[in-house]
DRENPA-3360 file (N, C-alpha, C; in nm, 2 decimals, always signed):
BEGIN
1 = XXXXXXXX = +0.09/-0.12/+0.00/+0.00/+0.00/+0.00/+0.09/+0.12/+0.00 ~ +0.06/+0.20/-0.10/+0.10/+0.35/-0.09/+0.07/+0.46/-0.07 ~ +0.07/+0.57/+0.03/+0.01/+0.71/-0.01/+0.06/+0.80/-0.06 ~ +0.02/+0.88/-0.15/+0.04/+1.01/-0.24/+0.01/+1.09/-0.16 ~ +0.05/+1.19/-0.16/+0.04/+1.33/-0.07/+0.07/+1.43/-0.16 ~ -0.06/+1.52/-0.18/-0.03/+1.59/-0.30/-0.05/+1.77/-0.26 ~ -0.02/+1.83/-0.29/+0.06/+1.94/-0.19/+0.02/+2.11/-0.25 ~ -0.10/+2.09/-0.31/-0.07/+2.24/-0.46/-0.02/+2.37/-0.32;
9 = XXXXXXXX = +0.03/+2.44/-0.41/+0.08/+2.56/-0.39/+0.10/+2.67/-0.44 ~ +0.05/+2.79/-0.36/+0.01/+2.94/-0.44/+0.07/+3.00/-0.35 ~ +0.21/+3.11/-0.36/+0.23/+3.17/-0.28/+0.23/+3.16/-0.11 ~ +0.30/+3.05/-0.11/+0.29/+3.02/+0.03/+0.47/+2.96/+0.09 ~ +0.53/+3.11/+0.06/+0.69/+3.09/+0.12/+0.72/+3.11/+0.26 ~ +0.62/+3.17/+0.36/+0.59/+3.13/+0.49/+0.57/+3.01/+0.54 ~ +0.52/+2.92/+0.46/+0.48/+2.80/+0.54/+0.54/+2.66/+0.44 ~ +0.61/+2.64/+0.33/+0.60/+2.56/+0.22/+0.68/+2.42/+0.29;
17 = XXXXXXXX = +0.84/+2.51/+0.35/+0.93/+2.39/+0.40/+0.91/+2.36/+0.51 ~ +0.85/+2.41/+0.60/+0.75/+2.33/+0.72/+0.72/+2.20/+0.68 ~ +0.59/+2.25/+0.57/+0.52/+2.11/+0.59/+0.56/+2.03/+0.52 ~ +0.65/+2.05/+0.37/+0.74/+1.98/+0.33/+0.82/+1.86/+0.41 ~ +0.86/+1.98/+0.50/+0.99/+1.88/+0.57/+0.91/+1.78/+0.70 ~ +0.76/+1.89/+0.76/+0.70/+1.78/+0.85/+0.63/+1.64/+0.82 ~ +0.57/+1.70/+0.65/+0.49/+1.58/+0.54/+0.65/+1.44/+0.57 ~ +0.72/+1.43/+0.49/+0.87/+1.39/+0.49/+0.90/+1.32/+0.58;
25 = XXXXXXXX = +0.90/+1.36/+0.71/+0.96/+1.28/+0.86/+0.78/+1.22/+0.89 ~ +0.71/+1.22/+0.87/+0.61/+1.11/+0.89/+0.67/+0.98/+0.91 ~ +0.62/+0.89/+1.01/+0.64/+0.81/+1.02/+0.50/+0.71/+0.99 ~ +0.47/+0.61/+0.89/+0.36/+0.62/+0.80/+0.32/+0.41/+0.85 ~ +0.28/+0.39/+0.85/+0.25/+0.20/+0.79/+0.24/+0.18/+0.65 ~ +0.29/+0.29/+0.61/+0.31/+0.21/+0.46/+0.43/+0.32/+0.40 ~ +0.42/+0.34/+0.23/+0.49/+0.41/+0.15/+0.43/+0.52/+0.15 ~ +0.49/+0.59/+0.08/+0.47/+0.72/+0.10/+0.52/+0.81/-0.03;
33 = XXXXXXXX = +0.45/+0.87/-0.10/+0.52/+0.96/-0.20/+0.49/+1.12/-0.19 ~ +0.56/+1.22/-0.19/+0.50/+1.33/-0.21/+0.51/+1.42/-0.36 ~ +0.42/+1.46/-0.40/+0.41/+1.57/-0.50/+0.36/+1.70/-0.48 ~ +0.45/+1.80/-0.45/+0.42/+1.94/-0.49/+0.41/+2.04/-0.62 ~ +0.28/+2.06/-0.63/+0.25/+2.15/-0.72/+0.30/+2.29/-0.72 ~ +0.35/+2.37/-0.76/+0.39/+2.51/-0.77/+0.28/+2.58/-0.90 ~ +0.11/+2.60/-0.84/+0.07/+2.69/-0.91/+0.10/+2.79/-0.92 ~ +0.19/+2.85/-0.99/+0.18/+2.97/-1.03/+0.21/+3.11/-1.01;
41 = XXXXXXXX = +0.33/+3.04/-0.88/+0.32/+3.14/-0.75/+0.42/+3.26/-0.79 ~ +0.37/+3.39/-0.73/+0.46/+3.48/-0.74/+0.56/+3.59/-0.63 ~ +0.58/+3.47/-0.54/+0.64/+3.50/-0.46/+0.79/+3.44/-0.43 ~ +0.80/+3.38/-0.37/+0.95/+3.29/-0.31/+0.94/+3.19/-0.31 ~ +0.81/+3.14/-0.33/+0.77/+2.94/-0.35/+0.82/+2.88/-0.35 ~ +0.82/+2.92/-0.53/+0.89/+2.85/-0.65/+1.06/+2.86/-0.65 ~ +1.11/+2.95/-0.63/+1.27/+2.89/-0.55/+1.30/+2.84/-0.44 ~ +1.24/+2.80/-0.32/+1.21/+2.72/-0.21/+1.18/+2.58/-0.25;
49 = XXXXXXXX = +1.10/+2.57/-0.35/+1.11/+2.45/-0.41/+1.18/+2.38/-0.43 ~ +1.23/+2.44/-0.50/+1.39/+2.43/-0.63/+1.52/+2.40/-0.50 ~ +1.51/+2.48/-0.40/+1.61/+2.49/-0.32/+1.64/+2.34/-0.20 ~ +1.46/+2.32/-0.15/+1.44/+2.22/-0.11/+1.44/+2.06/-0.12 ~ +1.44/+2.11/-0.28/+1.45/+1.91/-0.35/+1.61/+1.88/-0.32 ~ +1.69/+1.93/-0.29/+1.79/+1.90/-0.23/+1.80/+1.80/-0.11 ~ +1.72/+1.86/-0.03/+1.68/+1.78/+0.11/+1.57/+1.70/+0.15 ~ +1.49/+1.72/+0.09/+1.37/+1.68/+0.09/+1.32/+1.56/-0.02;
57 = XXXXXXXX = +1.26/+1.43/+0.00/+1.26/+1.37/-0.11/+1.09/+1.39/-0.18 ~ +1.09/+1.47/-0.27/+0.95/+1.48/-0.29/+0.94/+1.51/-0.44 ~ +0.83/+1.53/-0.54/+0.83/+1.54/-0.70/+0.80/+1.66/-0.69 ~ +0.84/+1.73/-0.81/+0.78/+1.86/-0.80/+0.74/+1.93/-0.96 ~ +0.63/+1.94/-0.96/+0.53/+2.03/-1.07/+0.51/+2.16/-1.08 ~ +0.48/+2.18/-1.18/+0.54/+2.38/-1.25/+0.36/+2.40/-1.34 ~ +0.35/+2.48/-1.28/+0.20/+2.56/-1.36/+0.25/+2.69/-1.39 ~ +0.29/+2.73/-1.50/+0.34/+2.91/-1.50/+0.24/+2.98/-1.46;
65 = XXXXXXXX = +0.06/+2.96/-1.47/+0.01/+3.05/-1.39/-0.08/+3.02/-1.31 ~ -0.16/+3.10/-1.24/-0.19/+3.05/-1.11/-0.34/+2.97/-1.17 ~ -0.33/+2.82/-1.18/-0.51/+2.78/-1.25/-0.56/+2.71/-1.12 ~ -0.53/+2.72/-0.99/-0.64/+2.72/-0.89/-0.65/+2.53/-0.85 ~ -0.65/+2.58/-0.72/-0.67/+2.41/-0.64/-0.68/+2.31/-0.72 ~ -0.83/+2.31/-0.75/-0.85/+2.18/-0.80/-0.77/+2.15/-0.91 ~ -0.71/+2.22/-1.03/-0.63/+2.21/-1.13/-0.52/+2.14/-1.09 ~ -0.46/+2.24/-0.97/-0.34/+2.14/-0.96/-0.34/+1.99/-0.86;
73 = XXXXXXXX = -0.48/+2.00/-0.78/-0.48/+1.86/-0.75/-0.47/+1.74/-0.85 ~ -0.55/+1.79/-1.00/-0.56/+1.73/-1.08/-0.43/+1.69/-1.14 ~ -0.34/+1.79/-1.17/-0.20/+1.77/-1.23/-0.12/+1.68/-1.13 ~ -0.10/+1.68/-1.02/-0.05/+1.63/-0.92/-0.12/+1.43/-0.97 ~ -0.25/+1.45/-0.92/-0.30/+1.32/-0.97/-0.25/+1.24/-1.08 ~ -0.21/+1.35/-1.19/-0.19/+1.28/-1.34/-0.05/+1.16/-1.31 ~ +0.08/+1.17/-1.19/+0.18/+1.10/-1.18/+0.23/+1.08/-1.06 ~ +0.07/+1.05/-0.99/+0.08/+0.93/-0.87/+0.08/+0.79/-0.90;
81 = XXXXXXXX = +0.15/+0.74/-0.81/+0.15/+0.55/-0.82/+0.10/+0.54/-0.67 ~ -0.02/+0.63/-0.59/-0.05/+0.53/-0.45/-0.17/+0.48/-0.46 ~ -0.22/+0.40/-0.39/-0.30/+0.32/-0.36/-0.43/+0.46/-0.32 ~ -0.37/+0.51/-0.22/-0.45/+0.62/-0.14/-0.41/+0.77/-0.15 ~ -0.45/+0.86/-0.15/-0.42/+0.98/-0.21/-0.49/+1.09/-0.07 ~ -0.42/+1.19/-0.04/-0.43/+1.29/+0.05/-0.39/+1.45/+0.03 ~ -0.47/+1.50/-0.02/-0.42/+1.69/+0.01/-0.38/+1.70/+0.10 ~ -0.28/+1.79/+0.10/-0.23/+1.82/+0.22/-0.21/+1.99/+0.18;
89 = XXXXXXXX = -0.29/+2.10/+0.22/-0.28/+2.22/+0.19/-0.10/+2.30/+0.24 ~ -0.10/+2.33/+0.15/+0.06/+2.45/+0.22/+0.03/+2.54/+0.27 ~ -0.05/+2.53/+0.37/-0.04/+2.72/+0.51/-0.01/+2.63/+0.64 ~ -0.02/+2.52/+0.64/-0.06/+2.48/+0.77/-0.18/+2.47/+0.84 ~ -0.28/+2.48/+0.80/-0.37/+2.51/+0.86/-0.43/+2.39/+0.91 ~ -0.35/+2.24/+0.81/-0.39/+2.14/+0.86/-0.23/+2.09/+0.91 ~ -0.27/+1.95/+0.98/-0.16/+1.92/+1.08/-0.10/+1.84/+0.98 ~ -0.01/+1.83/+0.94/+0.01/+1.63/+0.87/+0.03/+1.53/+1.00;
97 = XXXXXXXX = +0.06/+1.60/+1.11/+0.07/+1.50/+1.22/-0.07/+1.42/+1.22 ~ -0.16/+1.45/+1.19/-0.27/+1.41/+1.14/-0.35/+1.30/+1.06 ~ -0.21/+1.35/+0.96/-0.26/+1.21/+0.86/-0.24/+1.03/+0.89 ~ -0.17/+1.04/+1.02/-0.14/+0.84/+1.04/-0.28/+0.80/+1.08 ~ -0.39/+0.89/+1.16/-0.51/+0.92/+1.22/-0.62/+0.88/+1.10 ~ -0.63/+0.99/+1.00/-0.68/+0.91/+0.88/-0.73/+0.78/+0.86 ~ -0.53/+0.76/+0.81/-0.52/+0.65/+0.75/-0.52/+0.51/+0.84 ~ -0.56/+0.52/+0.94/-0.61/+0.39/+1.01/-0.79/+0.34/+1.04;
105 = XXXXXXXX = -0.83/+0.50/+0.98/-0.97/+0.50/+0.95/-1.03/+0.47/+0.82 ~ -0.92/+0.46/+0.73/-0.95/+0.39/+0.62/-0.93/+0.22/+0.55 ~ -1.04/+0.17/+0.57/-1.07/+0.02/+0.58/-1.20/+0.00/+0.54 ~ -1.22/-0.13/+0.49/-1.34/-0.21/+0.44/-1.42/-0.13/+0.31 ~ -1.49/-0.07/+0.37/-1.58/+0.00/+0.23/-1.55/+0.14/+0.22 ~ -1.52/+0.20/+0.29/-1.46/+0.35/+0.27/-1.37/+0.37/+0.18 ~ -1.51/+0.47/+0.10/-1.37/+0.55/-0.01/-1.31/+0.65/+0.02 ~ -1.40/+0.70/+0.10/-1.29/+0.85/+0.16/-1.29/+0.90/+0.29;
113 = XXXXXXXX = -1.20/+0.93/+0.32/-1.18/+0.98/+0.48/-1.19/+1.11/+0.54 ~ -1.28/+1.22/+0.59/-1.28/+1.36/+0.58/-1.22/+1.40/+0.69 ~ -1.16/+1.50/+0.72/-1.08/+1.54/+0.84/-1.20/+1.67/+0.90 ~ -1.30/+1.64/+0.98/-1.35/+1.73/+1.04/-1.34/+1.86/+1.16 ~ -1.33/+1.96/+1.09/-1.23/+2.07/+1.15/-1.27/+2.13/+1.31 ~ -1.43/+2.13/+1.30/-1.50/+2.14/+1.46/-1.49/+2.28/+1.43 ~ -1.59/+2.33/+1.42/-1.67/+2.44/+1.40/-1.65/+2.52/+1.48 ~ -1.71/+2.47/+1.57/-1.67/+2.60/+1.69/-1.59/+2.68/+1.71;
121 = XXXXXXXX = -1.49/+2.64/+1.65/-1.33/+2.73/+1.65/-1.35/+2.80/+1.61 ~ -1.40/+2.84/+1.46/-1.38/+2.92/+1.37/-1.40/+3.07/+1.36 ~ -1.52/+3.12/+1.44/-1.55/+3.27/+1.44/-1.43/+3.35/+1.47 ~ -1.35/+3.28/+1.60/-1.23/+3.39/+1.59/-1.14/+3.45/+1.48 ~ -1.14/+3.36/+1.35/-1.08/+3.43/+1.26/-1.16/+3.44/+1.15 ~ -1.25/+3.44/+1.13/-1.38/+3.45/+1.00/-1.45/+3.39/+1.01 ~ -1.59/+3.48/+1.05/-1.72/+3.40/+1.06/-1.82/+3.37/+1.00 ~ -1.72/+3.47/+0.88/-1.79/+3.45/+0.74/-1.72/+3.29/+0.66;
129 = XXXXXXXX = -1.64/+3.21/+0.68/-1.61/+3.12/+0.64/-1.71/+3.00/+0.72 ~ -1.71/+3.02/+0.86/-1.80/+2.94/+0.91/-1.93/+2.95/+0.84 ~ -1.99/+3.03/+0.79/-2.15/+3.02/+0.77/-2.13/+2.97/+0.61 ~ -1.99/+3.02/+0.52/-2.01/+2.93/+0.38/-2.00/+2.79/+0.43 ~ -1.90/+2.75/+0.47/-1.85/+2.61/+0.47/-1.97/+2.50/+0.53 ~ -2.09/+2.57/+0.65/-2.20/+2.51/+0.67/-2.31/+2.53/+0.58 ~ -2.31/+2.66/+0.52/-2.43/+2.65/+0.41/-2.41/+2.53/+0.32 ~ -2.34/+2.57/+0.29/-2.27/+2.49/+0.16/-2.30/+2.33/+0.17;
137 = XXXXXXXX = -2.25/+2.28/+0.34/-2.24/+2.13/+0.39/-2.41/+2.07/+0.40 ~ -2.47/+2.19/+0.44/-2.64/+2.19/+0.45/-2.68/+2.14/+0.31 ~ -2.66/+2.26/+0.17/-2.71/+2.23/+0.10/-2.67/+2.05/+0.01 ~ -2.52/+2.01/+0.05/-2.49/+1.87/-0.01/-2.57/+1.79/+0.06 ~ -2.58/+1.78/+0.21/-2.69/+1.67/+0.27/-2.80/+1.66/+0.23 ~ -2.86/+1.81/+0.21/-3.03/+1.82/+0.17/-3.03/+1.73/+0.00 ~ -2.93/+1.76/-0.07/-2.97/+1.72/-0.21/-2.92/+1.56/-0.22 ~ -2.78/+1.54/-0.11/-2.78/+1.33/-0.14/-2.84/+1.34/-0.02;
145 = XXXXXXXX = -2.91/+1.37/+0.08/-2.97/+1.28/+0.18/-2.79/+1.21/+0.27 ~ -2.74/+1.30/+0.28/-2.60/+1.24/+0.36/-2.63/+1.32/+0.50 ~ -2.53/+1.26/+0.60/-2.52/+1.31/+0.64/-2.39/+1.39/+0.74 ~ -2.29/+1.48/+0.59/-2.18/+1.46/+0.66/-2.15/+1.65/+0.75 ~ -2.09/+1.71/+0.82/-2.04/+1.78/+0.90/-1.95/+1.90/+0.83 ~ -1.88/+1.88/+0.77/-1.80/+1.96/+0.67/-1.71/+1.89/+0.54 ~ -1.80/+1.96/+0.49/-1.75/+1.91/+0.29/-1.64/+1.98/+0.28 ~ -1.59/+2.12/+0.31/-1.52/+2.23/+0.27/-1.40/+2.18/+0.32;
153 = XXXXXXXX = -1.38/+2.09/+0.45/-1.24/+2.03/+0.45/-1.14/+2.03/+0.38 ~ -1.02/+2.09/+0.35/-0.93/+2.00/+0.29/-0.84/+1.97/+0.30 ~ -0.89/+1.86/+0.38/-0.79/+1.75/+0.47/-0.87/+1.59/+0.42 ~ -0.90/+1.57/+0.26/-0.93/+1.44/+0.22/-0.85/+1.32/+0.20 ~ -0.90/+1.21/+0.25/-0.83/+1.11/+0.18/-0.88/+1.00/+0.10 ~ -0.80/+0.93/-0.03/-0.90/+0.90/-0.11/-0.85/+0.76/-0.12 ~ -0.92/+0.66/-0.14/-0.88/+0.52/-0.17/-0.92/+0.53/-0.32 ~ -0.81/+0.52/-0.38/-0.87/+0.51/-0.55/-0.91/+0.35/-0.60;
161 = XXXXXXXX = -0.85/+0.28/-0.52/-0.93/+0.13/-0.53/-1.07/+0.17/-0.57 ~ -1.09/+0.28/-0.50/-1.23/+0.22/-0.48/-1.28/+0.35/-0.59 ~ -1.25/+0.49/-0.58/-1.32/+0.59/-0.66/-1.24/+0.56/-0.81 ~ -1.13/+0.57/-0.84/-1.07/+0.56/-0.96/-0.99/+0.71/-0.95 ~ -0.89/+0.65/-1.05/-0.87/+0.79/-1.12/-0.95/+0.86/-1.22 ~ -1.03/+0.79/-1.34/-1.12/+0.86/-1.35/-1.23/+0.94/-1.28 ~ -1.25/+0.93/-1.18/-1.37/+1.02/-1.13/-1.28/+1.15/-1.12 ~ -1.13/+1.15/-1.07/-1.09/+1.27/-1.07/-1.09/+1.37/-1.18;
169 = XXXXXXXX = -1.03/+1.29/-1.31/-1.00/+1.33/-1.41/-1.17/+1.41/-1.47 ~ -1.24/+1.34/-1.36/-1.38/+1.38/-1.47/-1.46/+1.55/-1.43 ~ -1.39/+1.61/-1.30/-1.40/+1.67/-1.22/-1.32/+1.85/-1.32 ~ -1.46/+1.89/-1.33/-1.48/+2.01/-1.40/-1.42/+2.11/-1.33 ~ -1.43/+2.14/-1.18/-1.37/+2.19/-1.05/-1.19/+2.26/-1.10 ~ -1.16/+2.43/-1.13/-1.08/+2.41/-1.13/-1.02/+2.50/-0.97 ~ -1.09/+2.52/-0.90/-1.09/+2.60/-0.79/-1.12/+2.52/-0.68 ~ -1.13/+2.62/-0.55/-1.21/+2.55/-0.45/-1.30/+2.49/-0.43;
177 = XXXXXXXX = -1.39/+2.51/-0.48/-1.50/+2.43/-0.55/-1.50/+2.30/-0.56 ~ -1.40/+2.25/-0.62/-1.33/+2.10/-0.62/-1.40/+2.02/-0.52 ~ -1.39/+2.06/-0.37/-1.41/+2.02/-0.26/-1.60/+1.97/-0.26 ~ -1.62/+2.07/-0.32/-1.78/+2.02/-0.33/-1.79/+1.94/-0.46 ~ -1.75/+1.98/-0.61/-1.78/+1.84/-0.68/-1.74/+1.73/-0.66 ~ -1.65/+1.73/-0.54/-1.57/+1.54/-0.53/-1.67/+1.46/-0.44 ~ -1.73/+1.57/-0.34/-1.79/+1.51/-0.27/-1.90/+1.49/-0.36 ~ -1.99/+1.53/-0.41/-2.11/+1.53/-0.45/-2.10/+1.41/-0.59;
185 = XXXXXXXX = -1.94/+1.39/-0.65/-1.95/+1.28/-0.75/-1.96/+1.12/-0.68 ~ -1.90/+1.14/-0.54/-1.87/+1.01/-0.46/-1.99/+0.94/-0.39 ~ -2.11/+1.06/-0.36/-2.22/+1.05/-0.30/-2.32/+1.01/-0.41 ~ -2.27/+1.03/-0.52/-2.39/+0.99/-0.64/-2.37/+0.89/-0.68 ~ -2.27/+0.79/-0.68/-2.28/+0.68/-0.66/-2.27/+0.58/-0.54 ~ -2.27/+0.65/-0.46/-2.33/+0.58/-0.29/-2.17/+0.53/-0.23 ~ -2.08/+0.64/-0.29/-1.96/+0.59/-0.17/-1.97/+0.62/-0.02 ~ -1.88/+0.52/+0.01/-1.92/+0.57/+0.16/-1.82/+0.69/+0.22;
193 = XXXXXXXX = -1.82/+0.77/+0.24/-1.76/+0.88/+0.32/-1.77/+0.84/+0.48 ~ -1.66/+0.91/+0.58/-1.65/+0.89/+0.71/-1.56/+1.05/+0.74 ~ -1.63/+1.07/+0.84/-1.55/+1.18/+0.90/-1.45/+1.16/+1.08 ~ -1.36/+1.19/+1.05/-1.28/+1.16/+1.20/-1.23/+1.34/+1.20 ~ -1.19/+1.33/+1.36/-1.21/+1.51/+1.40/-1.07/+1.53/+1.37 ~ -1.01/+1.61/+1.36/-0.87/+1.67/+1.31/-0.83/+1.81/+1.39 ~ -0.69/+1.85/+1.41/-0.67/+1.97/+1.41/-0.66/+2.03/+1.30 ~ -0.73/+2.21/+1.35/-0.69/+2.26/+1.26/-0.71/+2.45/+1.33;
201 = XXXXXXXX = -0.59/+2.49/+1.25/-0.53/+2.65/+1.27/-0.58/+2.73/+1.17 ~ -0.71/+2.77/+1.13/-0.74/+2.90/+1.06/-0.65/+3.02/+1.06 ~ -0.63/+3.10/+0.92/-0.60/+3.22/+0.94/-0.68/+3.27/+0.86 ~ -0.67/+3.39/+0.86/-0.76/+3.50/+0.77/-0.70/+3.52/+0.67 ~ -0.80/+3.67/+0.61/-0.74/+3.73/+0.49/-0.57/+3.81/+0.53 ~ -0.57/+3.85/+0.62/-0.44/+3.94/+0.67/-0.30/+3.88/+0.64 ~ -0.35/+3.72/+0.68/-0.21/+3.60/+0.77/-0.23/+3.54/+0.56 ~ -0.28/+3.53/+0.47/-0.27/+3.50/+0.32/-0.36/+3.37/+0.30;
209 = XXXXXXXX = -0.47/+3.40/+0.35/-0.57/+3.30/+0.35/-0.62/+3.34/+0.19 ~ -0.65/+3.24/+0.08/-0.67/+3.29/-0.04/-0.83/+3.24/-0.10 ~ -0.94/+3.17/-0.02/-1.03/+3.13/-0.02/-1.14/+3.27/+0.06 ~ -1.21/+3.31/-0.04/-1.33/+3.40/-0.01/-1.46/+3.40/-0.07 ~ -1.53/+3.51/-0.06/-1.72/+3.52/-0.07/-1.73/+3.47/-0.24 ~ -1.66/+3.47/-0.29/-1.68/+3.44/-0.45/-1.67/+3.29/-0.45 ~ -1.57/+3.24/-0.40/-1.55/+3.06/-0.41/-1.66/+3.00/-0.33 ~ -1.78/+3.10/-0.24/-1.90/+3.06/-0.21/-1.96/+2.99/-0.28;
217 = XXXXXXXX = -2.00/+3.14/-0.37/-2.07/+3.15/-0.45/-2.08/+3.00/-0.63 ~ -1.96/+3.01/-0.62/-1.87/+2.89/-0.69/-1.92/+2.75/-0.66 ~ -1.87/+2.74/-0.49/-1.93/+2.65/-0.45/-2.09/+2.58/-0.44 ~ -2.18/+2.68/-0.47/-2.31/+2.65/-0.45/-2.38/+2.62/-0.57 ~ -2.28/+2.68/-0.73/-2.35/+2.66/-0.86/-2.28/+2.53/-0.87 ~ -2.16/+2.49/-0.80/-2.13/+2.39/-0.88/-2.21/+2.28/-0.82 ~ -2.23/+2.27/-0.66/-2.34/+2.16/-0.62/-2.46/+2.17/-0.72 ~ -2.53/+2.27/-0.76/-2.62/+2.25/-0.83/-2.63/+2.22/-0.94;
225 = XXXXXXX = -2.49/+2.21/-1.01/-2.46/+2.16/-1.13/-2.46/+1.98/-1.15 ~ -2.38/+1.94/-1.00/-2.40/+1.83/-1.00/-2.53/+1.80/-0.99 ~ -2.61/+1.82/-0.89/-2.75/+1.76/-0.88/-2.81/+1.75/-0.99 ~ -2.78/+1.91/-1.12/-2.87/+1.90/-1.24/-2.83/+1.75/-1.34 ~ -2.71/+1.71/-1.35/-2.64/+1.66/-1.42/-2.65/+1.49/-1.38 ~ -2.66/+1.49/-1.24/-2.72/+1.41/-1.17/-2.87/+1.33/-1.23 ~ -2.92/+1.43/-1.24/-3.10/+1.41/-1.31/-3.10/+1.36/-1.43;
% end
């Protein structure tokens, strides 16, 4: 068994060899590969990158411009070999100490594993994130009848045994958004999803949080794109 750990990145030379180097010293039950994406970044990233494959053993991908999460989850996808597959965002905001946690909750019929962030936290740094990420979670249960806690996660893990690479590949999503068509393609044919609780460190707009009121908005046509498409 292998995991992929796939890493997109946009401007994030604050936090990149952190998690680089913390993803890396995992100590895993199985293999382990990493791929970082460099969408498109115009900051210090992209020589941090370059600087780090020195030390670090991980693959690394080049977008010259910035085409947005899901894009490069997708590029990242195109030259994995694992079994199991995991985002792991570059701010930090998720733990990788996190991911062995996961992946011991991935067994039997589960195709995916969601890292549930616990709400409560959230107002102190945008409380306007809290009310998209549960609208949003509201409107996926009401239309599959699920009933999961937070879709907007992105702290996934994916057993492609079981979803394929195709479903990714099929995934119109070139943004944040992504987060809502994967869930909404895996629910439509009755995967099973599971959520286990996770840490997690929000920051704002100030600290280079790059997710706002537009990728709501994003988010809510594309659920309804699924459901139409769905019919």
């Amino acid at each position: 068994m292998k995991l992929s750990v796939i890493i997109p990145c946009h401007n994030e030379e604050k936090y990149i060899e952190k998690v680089l180097t913390d993803v890396n010293s995992l100590e895993l039950p199985c293999e382990k590969e990493i791929i970082a994406i460099n969408d498109g970044s115009d900051d210090n990233t992209k020589a941090l990158l370059k600087k780090l494959k020195g030390g670090v053993n991980f693959k690394l991908l080049e977008h010259n411009k910035n085409l947005g999460k899901g894009t490069a989850i997708k590029t990242g996808l195109g030259i994995t070999t694992g079994d199991l597959i995991i985002i792991q965002d570059a701010d930090l905001e998720y733990d990788p100490a996190d991911i062995p946690f996961l992946l011991k909750k991935m067994e039997g019929d589960v195709w995916a594993v969601y890292g549930n962030r616990g709400i409560k936290r959230w107002p102190k740094r945008g409380f306007h994130y809290m009310l998209g990420a549960k609208a949003l979670t509201f409107l996926v249960n009401f239309i599959y009848r699920s009933n999961l806690h937070d879709v907007y996660t992105g702290y996934k893990l994916f057993n492609l045994n079981k979803t394929g690479k195709e479903l990714f590949k099929n995934i119109k999503s070139s943004g944040f958004e992504f987060e809502a068509e994967i869930t909404c393609k895996i629910l439509e044919i009755q995967g099973k999803i599971i959520e286990v609780p996770i840490n997690y460190t929000p920051r704002n707009k100030a600290e280079g949080k790059h997710i706002g009121l537009r990728d709501a908005f994003k988010g809510f046509f594309t659920i309804m794109r699924c459901f139409a498409e769905k019919k």
